[in-house]
Kinemage of the C-alpha trace (Angstrom):
@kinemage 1
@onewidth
@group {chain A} dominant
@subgroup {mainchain}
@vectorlist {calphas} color= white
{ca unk a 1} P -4.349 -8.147 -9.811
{ca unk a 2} L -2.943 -4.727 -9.066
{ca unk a 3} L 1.129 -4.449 -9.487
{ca unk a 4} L 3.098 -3.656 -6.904
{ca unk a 5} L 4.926 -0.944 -8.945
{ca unk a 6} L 1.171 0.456 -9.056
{ca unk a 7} L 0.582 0.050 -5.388
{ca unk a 8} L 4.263 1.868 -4.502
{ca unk a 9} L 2.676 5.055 -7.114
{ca unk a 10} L -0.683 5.552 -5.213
{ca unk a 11} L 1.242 5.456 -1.796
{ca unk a 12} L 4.016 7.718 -2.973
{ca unk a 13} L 1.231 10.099 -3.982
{ca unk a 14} L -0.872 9.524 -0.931
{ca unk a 15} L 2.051 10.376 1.354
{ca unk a 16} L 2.968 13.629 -0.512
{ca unk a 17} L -0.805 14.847 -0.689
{ca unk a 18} L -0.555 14.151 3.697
{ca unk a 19} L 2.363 15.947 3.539
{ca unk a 20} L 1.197 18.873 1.939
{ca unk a 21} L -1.740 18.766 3.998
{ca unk a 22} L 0.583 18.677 7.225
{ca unk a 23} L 2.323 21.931 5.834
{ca unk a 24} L -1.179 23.570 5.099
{ca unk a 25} L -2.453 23.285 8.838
{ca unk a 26} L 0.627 23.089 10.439
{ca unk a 27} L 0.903 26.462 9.076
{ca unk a 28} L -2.426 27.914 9.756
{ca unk a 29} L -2.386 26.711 12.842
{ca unk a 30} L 0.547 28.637 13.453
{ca unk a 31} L -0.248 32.264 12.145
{ca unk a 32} L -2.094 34.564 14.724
{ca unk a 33} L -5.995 34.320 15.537
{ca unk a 34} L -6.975 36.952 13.862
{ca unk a 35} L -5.473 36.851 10.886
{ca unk a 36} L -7.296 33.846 10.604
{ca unk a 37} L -10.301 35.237 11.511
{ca unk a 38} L -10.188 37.548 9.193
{ca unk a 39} L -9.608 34.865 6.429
{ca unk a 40} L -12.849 33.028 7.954
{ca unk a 41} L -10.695 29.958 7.370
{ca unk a 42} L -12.148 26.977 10.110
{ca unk a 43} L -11.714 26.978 13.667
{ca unk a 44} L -8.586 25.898 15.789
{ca unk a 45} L -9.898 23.400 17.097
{ca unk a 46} L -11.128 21.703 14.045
{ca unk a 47} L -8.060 22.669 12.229
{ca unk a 48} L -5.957 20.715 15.564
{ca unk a 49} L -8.475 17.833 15.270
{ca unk a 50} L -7.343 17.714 11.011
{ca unk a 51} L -3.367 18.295 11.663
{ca unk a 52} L -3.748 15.080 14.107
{ca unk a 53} L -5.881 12.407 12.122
{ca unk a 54} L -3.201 13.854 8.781
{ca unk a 55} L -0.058 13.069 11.245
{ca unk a 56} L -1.643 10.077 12.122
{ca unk a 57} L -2.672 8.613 8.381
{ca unk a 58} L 1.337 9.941 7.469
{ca unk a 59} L 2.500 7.752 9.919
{ca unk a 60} L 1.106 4.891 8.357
{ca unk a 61} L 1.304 5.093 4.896
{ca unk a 62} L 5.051 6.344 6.056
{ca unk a 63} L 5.406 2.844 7.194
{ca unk a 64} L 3.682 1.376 4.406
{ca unk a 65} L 6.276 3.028 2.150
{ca unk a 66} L 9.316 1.825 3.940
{ca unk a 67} L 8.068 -1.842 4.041
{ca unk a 68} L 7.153 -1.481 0.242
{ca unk a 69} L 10.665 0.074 -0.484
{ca unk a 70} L 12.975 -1.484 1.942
{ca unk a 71} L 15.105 -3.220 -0.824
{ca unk a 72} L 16.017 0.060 -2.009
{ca unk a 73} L 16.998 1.467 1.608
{ca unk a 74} L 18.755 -1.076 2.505
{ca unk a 75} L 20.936 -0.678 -0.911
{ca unk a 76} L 21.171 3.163 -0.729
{ca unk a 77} L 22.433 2.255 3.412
{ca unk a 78} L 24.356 -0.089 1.849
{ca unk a 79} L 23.188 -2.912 3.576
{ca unk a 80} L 22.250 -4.560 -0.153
{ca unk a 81} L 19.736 -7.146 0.381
């Protein structure tokens, strides 16, 4: 059986990869049209369609985290459990 320690790792790094992500398109989906064009980076729409589904996934393993870590919010709220 996997540990939980393990499980609380590959989340942690799952919800900083989405994060990055979220930065990356957030980003180009902010800089001008051409400029992007002119990269030949993906289309808007695609690049919308990928920010959403990332926001999306972030939200849940965002929730995932806090239910796996809630002893230690609760401590550093200090509502000790």
């Amino acid at each position: 059986m996997v540990s939980k320690y393990r499980i609380k790792q590959v989340v942690s790094l799952t919800l900083l990869i989405l994060w990055i992500l979220m930065i990356i398109t957030g980003t180009l989906l902010f800089i001008s049209k051409e400029f992007r064009k002119e990269l030949k980076l993906i289309e808007r729409k695609t690049l919308k369609d990928i920010h959403i589904y990332v926001g999306f996934l972030t939200i849940g393993v965002s929730i995932i985290h806090i239910i796996l870590n809630i002893r230690a919010l609760m401590c550093y709220l200090g509502l000790g459990i």
